[in-house]
C-alpha positions in Angstrom: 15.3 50.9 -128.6 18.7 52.2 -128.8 21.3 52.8 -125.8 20.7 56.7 -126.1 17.1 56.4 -125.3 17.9 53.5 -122.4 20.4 56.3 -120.9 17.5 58.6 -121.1 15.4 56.3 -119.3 17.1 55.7 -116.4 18.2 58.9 -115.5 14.5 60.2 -115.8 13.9 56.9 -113.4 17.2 57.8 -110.8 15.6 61.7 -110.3 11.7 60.3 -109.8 13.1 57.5 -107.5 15.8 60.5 -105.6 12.3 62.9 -105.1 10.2 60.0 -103.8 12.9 59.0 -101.1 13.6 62.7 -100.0 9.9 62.8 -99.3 9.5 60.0 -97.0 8.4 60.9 -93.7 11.4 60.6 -90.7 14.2 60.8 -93.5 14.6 64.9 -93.5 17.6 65.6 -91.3 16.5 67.8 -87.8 16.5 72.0 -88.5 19.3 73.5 -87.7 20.0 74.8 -84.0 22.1 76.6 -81.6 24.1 77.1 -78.6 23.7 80.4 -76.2 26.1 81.8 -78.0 24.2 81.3 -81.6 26.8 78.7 -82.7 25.5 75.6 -84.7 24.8 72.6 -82.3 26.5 69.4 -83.3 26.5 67.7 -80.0 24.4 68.1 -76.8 28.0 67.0 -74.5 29.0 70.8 -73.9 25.3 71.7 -72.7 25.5 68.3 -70.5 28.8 69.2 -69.1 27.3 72.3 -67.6 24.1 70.5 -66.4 24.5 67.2 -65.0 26.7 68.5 -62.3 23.1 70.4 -61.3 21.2 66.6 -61.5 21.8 64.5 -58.1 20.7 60.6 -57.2 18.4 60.7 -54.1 18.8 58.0 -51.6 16.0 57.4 -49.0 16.0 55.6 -45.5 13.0 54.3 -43.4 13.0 52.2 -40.3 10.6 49.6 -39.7 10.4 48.2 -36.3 9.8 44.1 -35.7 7.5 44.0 -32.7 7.8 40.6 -30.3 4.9 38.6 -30.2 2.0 39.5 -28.8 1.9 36.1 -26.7 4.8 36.4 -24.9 2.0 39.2 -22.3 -0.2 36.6 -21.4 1.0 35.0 -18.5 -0.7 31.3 -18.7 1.7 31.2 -21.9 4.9 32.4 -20.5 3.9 29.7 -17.5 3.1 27.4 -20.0 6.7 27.6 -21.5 8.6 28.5 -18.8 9.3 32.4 -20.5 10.4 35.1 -18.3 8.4 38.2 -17.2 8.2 40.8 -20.3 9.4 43.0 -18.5 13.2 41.4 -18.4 12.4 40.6 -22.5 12.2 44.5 -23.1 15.3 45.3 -25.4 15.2 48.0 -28.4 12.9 46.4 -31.4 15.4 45.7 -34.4 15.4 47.6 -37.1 15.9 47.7 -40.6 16.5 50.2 -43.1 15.0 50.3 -46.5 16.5 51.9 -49.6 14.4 53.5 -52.7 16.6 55.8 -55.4 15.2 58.5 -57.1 16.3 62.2 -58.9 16.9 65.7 -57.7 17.5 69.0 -59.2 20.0 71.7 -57.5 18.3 74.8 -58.4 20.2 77.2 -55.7 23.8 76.4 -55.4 24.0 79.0 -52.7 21.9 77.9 -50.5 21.7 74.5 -51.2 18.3 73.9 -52.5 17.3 70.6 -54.2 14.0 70.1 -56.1 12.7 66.6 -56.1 8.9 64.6 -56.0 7.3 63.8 -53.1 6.6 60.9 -53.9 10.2 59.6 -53.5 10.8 60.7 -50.0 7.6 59.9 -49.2 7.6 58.1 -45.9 11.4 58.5 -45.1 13.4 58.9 -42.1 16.8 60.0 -43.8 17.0 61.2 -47.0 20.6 61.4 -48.6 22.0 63.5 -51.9 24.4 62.1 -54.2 26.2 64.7 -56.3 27.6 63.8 -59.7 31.1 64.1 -58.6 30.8 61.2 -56.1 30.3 63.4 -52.7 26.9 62.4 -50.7 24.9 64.8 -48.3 22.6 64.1 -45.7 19.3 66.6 -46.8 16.8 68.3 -44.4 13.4 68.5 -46.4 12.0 71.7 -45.9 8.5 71.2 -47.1 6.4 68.8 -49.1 4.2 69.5 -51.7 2.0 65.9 -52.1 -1.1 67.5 -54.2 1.9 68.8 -56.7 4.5 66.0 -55.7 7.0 68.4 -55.3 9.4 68.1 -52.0 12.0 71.0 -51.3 15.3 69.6 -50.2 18.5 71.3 -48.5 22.1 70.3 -48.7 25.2 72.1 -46.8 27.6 71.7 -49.8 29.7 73.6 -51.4 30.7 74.4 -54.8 27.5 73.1 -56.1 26.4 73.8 -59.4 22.4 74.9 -60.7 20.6 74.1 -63.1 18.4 77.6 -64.0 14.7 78.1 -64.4 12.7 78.2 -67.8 9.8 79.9 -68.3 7.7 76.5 -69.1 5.2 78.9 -70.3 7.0 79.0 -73.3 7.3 75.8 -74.4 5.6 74.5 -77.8 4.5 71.3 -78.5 7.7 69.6 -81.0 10.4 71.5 -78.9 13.2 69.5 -78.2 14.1 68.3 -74.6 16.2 66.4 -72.9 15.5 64.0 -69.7 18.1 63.6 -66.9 18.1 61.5 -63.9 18.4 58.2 -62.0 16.3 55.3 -64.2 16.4 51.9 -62.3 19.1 53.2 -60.0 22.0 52.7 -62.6 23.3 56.8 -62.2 23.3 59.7 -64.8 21.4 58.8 -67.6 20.2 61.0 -70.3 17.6 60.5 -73.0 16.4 63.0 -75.8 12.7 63.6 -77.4 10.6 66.2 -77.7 7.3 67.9 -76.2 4.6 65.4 -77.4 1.9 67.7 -75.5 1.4 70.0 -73.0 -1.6 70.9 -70.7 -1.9 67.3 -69.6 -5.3 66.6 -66.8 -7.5 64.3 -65.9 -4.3 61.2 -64.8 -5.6 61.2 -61.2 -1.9 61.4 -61.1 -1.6 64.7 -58.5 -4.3 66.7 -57.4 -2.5 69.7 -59.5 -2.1 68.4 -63.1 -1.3 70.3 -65.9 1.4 68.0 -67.4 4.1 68.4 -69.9 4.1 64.8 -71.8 7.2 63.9 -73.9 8.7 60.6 -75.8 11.9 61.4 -73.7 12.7 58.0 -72.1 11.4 58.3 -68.3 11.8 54.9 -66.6 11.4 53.9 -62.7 14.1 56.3 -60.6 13.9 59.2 -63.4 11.2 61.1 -61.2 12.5 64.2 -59.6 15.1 64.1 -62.7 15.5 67.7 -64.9 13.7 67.8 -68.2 16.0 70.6 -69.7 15.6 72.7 -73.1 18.2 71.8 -75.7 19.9 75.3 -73.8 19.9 73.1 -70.5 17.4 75.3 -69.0 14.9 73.6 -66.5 11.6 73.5 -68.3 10.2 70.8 -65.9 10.9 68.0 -62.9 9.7 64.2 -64.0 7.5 62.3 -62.2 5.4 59.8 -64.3 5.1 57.7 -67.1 2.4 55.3 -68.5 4.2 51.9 -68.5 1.8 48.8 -69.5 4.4 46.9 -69.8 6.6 48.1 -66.5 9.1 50.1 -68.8 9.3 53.0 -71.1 6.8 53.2 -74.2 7.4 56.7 -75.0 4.4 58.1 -72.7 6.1 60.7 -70.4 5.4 63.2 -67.9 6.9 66.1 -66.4 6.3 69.0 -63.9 6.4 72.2 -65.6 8.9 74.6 -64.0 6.8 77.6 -63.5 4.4 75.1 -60.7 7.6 73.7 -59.5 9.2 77.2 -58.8 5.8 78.5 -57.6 5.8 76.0 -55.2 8.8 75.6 -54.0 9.0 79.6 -53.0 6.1 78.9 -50.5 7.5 76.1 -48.9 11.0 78.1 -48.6 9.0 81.1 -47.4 6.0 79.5 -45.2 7.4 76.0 -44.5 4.1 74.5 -46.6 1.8 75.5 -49.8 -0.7 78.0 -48.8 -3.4 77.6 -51.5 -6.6 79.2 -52.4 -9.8 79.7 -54.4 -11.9 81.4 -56.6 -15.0 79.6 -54.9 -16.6 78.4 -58.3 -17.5 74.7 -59.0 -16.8 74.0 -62.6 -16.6 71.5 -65.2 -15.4 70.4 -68.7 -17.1 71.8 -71.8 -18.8 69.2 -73.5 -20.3 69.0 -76.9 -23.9 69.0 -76.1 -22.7 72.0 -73.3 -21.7 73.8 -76.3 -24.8 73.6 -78.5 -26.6 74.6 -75.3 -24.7 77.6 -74.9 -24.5 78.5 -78.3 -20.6 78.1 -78.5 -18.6 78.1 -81.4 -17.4 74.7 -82.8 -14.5 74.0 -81.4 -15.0 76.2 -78.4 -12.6 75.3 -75.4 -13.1 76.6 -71.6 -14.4 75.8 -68.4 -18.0 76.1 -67.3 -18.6 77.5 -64.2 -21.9 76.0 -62.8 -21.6 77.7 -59.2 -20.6 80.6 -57.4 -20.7 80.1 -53.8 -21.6 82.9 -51.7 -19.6 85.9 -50.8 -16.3 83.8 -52.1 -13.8 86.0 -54.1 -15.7 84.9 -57.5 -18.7 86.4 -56.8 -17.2 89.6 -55.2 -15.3 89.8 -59.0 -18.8 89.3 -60.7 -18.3 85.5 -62.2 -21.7 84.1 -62.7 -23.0 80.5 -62.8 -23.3 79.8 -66.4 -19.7 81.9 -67.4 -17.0 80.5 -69.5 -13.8 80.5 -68.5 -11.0 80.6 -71.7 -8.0 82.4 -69.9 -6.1 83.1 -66.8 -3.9 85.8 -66.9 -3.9 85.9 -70.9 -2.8 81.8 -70.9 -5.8 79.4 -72.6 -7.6 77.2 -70.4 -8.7 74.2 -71.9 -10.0 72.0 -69.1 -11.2 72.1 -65.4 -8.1 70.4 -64.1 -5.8 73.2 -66.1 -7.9 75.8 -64.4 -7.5 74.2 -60.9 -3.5 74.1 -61.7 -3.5 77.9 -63.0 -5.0 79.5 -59.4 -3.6 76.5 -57.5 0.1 78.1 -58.0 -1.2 81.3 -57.2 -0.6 82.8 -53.3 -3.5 83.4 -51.2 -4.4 87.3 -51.6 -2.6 87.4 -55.8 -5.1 88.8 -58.0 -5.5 87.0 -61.6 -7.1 88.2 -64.8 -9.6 85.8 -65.3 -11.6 85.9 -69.4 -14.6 84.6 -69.7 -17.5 84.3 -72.1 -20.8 85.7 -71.0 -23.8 85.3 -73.9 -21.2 85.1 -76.0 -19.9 88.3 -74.9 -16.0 88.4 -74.2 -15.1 90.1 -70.7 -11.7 90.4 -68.2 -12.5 90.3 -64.5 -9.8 90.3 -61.4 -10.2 87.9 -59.3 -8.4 88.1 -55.5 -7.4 84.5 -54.5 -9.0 84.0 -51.3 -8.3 81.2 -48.4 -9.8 78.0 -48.3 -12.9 77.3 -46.4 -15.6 74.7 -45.8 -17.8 76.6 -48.0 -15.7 76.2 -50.9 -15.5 72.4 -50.6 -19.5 72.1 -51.6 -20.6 70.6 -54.7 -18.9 69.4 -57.7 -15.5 71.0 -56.8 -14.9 67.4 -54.6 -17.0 65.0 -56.5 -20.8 65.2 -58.4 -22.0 62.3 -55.8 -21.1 64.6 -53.2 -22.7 67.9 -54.3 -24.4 69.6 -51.7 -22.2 68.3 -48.9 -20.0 70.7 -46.9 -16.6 69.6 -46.0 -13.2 71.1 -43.9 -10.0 69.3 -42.4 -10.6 67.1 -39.2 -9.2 70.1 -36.9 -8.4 67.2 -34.4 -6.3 65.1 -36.4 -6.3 63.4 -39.8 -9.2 63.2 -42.5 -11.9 66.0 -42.9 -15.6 66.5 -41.4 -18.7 66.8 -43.0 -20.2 70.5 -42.0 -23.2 70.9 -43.4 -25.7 68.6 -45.8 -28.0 70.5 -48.5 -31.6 69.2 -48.1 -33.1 67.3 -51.3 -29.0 67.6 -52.7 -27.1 64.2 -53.8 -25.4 64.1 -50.7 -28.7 64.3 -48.8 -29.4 60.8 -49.8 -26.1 59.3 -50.1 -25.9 57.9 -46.6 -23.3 60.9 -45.1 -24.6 62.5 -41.4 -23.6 65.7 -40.1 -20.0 65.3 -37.9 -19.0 62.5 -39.5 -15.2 62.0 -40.1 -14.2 60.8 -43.6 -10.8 58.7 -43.0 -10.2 57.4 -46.4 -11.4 57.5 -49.6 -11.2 55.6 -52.9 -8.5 53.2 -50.4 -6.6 56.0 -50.3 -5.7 57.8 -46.6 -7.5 61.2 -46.0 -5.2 63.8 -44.2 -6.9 67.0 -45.4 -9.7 68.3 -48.0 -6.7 68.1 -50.5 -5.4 64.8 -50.4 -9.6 63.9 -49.9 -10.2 65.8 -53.6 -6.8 63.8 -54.9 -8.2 60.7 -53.4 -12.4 61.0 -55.3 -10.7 61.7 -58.4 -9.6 57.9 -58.9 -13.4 57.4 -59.7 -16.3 59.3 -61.6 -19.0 56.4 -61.1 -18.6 55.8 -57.4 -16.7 56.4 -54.3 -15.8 54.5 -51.5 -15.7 56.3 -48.1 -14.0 54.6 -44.6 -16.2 56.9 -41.7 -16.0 57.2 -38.4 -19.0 57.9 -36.7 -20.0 57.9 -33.1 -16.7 56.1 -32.3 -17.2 53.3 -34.6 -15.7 53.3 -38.2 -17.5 52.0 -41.4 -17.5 51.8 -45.1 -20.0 53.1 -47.5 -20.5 53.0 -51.7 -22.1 56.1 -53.2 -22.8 55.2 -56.8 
């Protein structure tokens, strides 16, 4: 073999062995991108230094109150040991206060308005801000949100800075994003990925969930932190992340903007979240549902398998036996999407609703309509509880059952007319929200605290 064919060889070997590395997966550099002003993006500092003034720290305060004991009323032990009366023992109870840190978003520098989740002011009796230039501002909270875990703050600052809405309708699963917030109370942290998925249900998270998941690092004190476009528009506020091992793992969840703005201009507006209804019960397609409505492979929707009567569904014309595949031209995949796309709607908006019908494609308007005792039947709460009838405790916390189908599942489930449901699933019942938040923690059985008669029970429905 001479040296010219040896030359030959291993430059024939150096091009295969240059193809082969070019073509394994993770080495291709990212696509190109740019700034606003259409400028190639090297570095995400310039779009930070415009946005992380708009990304606070969020410092809450409770009070707990250490009570004396209970012995020192009953007189043969104060004889016993020589106590005084009560009476001259009655000072102010000591208290002590309790600090949590979490994320905000400034998304009105005007007036002062801070997005952030419920769920970490939950509980407290001061809440303060913490702006990214050192200054701290005690907030007023000006509504909560718990079935979307969004609370609307208010700061009188100055000189604050925003961070602007995005239309999170928009986004695409691979976009890139950027996380921004609090994690384990160290200060301004920020962490890149990209949209893993979109359209997330079904977490028993919130009772609204129709999640934007990303490999963004999200750790403990990132919720109610911005997940911002590469352009630092808000696309979403984070609030979750699936941690088996107590930290990151690449399993994130955000918010999207258009249910955080949604909700946050009721609770500015109305001081709460008015919600309404279709009046439909409904359910996930499944495969055998789809051979038994003779649906294409791969067909995605929502069944409806109830109208209730005279609700704004059946004033539309929706039918039992209907598939829903759009609100308002936007897909719906899954029940708990659906409940998410009317959910942000205001009582009295009309949406265009698309359904299959006999495998006929049709557009009706729907008017959202209030929500009533009639539209808490059936499987909208729970399939154990279908035929049972269901509205908020008018005298206080947890809700009342109404009105019991004969020969229904509820029927025989143990339930009586007037009784109070106080918790469910171990989880407190204010209202028929936080009870339909509460049964989805389980699909094989519930647990209900009742009070009935003045006494207060448990009972398993399986």
């Amino acid at each position: 073999m001479n040296n010219n064919h040896v030359f030959r060889m291993l430059i024939k070997f150096i091009l295969i062995f240059g193809i082969l590395v070019s073509s394994v997966p993770g080495q291709a550099s990212l696509p190109p991108l740019t700034d606003d002003n259409g400028k190639p993006l090297t570095s995400l500092a310039p779009m930070l230094e415009k946005v992380n003034p708009g990304v606070v720290n969020i410092s809450t305060y409770s009070k707990q109150e250490y009570n004396y004991n209970p012995l020192l009323n009953d007189p043969f032990f104060r004889r016993f040991f020589n106590l005084p009366d009560p009476d001259q023992l009655q000072q102010p109870a000591p208290r002590k206060r309790q600090q949590s840190a979490g994320s905000g978003v400034v998304v009105d520098a005007e007036k002062g308005i801070v997005i952030t989740n419920y769920h970490v002011i939950k509980g407290a009796d001061e809440v303060q801000v913490s702006l990214y230039d050192g200054r701290s501002y005690k907030a007023t909270v000006l509504g909560k949100d718990p079935d979307m875990d969004i609370a609307v703050l208010k700061i009188k600052a100055k000189h604050l800075v925003a961070v602007r809405f995005a239309d999170s309708d928009r986004l695409r699963v691979g976009d890139y994003v950027v996380a921004i917030g609090n994690p384990f109370g160290l200060g301004h942290t920020v962490t890149t990925g990209i949209v893993s998925a979109l359209g997330r249900s079904g977490l028993g998270i919130e009772g609204y969930e129709n999640f934007i998941q990303t490999d963004a690092s999200i750790n403990p004190g990132n919720s109610g932190g911005a997940l911002v476009d590469f352009h630092g528009n808000l696309v979403g506020i984070n609030t979750a992340i699936i941690a088996p091992s107590g930290g990151n793992v690449g399993i994130g969840f955000a918010i999207p903007s258009n249910m955080v703005r949604a909700s946050m201009e009721q609770i500015i507006e109305y001081g709460e979240v008015k919600r309404g209804q279709i009046g439909v019960t409904i359910q996930d397609i499944t495969p055998d549902l789809r051979e038994a409505f003779d649906l294409e492979n791969g067909q995605k929707g929502v069944l409806i398998t109830k109208v209730l009567e005279d609700s704004p569904a059946e004033n539309a014309g929706l039918k039992e036996g209907d598939i829903i595949v759009a609100v308002n031209e936007k897909p719906t995949r899954s029940a708990g999407q659906l409940r998410s796309q009317i959910g942000i709607k205001k009582v009295g908006d009309k949406v265009r609703i698309k359904i299959l019908r006999n495998g006929e494609s049709k557009t009706l308007v729907v008017k959202i309509g209030r929500a009533t005792a009639q539209m808490a039947v059936n499987g909208s709460l729970h399939p154990l509880l279908e035929g049972a009838y269901f509205e908020s405790n008018p005298k206080g916390d947890g809700v009342v059952v109404t009105k019991i189908q004969p020969n229904s599942q509820a029927a025989y489930s143990g339930l009586r007319l007037g009784d109070i449901i106080l918790s469910a699933n171990k989880q407190r019942v204010y209202n028929l929200e936080s009870f339909k938040k509460a049964l989805s923690r389980s699909k094989s059985s519930i647990l209900l605290q009742i009070e009935r008669n003045g006494g207060t029970f448990f009972i398993v429905i399986r």
